[in-house]
MARDOVO-621923 format. One record per residue (C-alpha): residue in three letters; x, y, z. Coordinates in Angstrom, 3 decimals, padded with zeros to 6 digits. Layout:
# residues N
+------+----------+----------+----------+
| rest |        X |        Y |        Z |
+------+----------+----------+----------+
|  ALA |        X |        Y |        Z |
...
+------+----------+----------+----------+
END
This chain:
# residues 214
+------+----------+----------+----------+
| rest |        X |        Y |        Z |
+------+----------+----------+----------+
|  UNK | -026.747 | -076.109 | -010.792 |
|  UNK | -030.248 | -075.952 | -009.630 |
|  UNK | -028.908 | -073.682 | -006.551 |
|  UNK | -026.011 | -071.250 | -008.383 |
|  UNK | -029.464 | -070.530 | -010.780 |
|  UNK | -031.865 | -070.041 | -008.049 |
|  UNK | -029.148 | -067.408 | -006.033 |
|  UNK | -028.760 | -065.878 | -009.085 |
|  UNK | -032.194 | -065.327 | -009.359 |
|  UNK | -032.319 | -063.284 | -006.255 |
|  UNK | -028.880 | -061.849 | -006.471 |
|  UNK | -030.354 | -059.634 | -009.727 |
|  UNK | -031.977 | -057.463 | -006.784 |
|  UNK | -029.523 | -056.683 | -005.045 |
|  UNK | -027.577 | -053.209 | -005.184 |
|  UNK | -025.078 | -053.361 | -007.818 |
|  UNK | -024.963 | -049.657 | -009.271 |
|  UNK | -020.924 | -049.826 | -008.749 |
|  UNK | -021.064 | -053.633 | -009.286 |
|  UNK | -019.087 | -055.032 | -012.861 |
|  UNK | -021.871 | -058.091 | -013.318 |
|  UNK | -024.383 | -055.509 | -013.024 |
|  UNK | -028.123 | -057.464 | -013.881 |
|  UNK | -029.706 | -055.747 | -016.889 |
|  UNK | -033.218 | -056.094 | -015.490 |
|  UNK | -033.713 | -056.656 | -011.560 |
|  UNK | -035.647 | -059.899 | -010.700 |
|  UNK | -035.103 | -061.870 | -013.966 |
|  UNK | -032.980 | -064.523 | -015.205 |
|  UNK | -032.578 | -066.091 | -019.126 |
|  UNK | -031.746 | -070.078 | -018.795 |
|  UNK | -033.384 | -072.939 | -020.968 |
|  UNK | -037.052 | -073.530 | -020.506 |
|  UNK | -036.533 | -077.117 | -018.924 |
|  UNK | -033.921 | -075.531 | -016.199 |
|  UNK | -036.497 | -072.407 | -015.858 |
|  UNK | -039.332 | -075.190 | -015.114 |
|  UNK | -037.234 | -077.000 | -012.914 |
|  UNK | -035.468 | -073.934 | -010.392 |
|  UNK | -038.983 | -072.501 | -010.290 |
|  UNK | -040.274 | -074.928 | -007.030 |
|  UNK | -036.814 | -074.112 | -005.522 |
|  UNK | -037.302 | -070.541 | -005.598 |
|  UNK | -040.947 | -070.816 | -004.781 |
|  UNK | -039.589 | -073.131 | -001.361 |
|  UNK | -037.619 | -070.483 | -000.341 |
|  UNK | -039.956 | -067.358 | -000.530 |
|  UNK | -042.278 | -069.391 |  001.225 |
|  UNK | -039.765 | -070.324 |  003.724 |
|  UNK | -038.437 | -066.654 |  004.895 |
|  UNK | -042.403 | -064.987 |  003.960 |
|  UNK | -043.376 | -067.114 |  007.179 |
|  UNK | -040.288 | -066.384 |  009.458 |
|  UNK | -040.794 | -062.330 |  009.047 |
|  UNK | -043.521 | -062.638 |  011.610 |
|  UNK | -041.038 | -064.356 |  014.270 |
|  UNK | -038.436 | -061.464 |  013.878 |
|  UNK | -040.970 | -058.589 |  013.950 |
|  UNK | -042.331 | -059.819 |  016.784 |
|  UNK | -038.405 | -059.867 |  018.535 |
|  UNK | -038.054 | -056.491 |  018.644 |
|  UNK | -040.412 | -055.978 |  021.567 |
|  UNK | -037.500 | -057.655 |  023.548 |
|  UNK | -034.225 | -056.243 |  021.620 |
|  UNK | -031.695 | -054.260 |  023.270 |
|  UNK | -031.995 | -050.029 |  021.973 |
|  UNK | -028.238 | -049.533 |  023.334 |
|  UNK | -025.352 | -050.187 |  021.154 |
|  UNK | -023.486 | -053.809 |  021.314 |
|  UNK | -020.763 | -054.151 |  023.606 |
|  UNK | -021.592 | -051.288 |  026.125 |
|  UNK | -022.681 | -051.503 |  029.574 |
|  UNK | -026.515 | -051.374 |  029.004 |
|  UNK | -026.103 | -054.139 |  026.286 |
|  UNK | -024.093 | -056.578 |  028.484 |
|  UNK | -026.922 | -055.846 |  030.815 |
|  UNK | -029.662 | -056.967 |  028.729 |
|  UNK | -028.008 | -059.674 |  027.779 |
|  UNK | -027.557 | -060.987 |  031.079 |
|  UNK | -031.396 | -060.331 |  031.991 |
|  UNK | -034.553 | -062.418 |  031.624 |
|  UNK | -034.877 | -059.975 |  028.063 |
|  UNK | -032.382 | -061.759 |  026.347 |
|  UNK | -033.969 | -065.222 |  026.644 |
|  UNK | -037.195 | -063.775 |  025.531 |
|  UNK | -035.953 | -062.202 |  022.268 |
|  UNK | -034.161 | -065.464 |  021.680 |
|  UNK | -037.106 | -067.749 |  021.677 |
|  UNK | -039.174 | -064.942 |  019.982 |
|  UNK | -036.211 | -065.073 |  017.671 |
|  UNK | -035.400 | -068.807 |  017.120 |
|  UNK | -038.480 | -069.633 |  014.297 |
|  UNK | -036.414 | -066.952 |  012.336 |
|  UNK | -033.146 | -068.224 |  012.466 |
|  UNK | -033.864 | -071.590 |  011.379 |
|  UNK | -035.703 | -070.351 |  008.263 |
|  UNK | -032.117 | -068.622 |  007.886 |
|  UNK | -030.491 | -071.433 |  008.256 |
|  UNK | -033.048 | -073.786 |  006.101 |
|  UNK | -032.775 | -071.174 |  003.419 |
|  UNK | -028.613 | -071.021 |  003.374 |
|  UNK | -028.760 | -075.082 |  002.817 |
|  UNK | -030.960 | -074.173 |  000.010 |
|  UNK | -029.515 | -071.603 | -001.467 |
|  UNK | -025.768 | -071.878 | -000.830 |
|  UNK | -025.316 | -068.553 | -000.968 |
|  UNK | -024.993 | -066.115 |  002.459 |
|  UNK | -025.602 | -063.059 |  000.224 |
|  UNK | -028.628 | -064.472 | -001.857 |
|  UNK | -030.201 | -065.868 |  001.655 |
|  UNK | -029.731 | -061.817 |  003.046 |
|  UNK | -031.113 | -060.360 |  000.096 |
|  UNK | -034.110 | -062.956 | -000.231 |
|  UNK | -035.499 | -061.753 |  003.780 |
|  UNK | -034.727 | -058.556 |  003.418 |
|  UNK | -036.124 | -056.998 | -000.035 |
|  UNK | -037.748 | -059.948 | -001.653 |
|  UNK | -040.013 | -062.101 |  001.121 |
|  UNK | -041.213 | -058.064 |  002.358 |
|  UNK | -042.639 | -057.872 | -001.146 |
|  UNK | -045.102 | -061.067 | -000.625 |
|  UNK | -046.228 | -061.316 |  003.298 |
|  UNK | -050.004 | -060.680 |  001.507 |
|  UNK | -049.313 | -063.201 | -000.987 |
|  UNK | -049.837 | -067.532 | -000.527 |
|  UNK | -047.959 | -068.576 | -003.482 |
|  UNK | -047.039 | -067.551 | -007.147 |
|  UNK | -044.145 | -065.553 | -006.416 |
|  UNK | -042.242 | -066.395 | -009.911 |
|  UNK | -043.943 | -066.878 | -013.594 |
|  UNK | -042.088 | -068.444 | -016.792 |
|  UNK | -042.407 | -066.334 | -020.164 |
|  UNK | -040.725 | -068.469 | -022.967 |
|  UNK | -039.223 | -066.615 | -025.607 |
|  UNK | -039.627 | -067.138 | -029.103 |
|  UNK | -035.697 | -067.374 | -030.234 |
|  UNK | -034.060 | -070.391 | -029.217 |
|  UNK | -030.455 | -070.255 | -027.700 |
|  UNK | -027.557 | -069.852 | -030.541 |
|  UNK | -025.197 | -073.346 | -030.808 |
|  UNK | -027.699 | -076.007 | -029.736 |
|  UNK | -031.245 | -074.346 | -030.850 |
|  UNK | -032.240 | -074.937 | -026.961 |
|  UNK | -035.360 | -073.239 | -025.873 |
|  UNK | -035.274 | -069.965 | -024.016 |
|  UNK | -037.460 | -068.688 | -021.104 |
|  UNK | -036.911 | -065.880 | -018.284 |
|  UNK | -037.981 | -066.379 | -014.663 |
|  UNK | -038.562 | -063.301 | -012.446 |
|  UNK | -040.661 | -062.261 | -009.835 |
|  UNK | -044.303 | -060.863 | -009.971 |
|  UNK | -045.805 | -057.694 | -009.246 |
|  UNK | -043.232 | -055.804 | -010.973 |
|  UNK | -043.746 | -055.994 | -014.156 |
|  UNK | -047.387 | -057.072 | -014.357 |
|  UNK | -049.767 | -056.833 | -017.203 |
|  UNK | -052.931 | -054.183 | -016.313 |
|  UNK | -056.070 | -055.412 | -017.877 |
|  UNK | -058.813 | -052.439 | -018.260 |
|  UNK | -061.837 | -052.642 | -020.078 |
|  UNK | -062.716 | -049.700 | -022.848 |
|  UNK | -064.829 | -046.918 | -022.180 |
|  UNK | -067.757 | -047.018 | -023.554 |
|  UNK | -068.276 | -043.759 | -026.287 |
|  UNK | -070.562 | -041.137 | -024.626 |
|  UNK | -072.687 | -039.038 | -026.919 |
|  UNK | -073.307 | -034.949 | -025.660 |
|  UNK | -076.998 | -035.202 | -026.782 |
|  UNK | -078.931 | -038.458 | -028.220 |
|  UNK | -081.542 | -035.898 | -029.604 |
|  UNK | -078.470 | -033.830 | -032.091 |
|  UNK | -077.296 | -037.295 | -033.556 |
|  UNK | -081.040 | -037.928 | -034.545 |
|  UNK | -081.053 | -034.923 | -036.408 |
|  UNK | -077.910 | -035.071 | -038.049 |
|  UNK | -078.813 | -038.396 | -039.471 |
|  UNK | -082.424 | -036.955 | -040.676 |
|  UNK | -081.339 | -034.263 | -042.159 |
|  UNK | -078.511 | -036.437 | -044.524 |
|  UNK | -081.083 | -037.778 | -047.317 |
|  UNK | -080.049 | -040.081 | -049.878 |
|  UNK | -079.500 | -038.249 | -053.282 |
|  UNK | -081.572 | -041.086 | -055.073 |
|  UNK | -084.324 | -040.099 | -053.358 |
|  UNK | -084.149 | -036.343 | -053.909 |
|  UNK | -084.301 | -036.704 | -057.772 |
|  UNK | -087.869 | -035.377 | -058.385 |
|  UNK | -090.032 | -037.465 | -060.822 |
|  UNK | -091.758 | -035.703 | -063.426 |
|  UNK | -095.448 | -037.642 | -063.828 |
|  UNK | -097.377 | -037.994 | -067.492 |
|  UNK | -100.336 | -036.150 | -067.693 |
|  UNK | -103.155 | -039.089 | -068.097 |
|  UNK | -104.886 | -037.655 | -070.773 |
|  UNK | -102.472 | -036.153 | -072.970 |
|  UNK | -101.227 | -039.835 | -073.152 |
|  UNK | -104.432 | -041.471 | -073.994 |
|  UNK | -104.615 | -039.029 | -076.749 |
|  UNK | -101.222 | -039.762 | -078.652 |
|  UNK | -101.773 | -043.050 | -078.024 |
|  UNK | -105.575 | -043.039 | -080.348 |
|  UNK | -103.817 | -041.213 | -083.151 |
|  UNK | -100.876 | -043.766 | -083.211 |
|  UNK | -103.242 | -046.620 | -083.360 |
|  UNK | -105.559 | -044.760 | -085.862 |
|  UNK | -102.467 | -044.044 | -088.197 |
|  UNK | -101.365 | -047.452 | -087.995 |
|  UNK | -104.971 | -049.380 | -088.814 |
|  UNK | -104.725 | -046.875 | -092.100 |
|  UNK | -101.597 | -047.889 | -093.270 |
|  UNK | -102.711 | -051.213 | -093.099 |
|  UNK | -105.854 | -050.798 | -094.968 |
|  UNK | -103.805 | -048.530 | -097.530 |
|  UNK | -101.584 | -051.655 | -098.390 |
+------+----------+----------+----------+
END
């Protein structure tokens, strides 16, 4: 199970524009959390696996043959000392093939996997799948849902905000001065001192004669 999942994962890249099964989104599978949590190492093993053999087959080509198989300059190179060189150059590569097939299971998953997918991460040391659960669980048995794909597609940018620049610090200071608060424009009309003092002697002088009248 563990391997049909894990080819499956890597059979979403390949080319299927004509294909009937063609993968809604390259480089991502929907399965059950626990299965997505368990397929992940598996996957992991064999990027790992074919990311360290690309090395071994660039390094070949110094010794591969530039005339077409079967003709005469071919059958001479592959009689010469050339041949054996490219081999063992060549060897380190083939058994990651081979270790990758038992894997995998799968002849066109192991092609697809060195040849588009291990490129992608020769800078990379690990972390070459994440898990995203999903929030709706899987109709007829409620089972938890998660999707497995491949990084550095799809990856989330962080960015900080720009800070807001002001045209002129001096302006902003005197657009604030010149907005007053309308409480503080109402004028205030002072008494005149002594024009109180007087109203205030007559008052008291008319009321001490009403009492003296009763």
């Amino acid at each position: 199970m563990l391997k049909n999942l894990a080819s499956s994962l890597f059979l979403t890249e390949r080319d299927a524009e004509f294909d009937d099964n063609q993968p809604k989104v390259k480089g991502r599978v929907i399965t059950t959390l626990p299965k997505a949590k368990e397929v992940r190492p598996l996957v992991e093993k064999c990027i790992t696996i074919a990311r360290r053999a690309l090395p071994h087959a660039e390094s070949a080509e110094q010794y591969a043959a530039d005339a077409e198989r079967g003709s005469d300059a071919w059958k001479g190179w592959r009689t010469s000392e050339k041949w054996r060189q490219w081999a063992d150059a060549r060897a380190p590569f083939i058994a990651a093939r081979r270790r990758a097939l038992q894997l995998l299971g799968d002849k066109q998953a192991v092609k697809i996997l060195f040849d588009e997918v291990a490129p992608r991460f020769l800078d990379r040391p690990g972390g070459y799948t994440r898990i995203l659960k999903l929030a709706t669980p899987r109709l007829g048995d409620a089972g938890a849902r998660a999707i497995i794909e491949f990084v550095g597609v799809r990856d989330r940018v962080v960015a900080k905000s720009e800070k807001p620049a002001f045209s002129d610090q001096d302006e902003v200071v005197e657009d604030v001065e010149k907005t007053t608060d309308p409480v503080a424009d109402e004028t205030v009309t002072e008494p005149d001192s002594e024009a109180d003092a007087t109203d205030a002697t007559a008052e008291a002088a008319t009321t001490e004669e009403k009492k003296s009248d009763e």
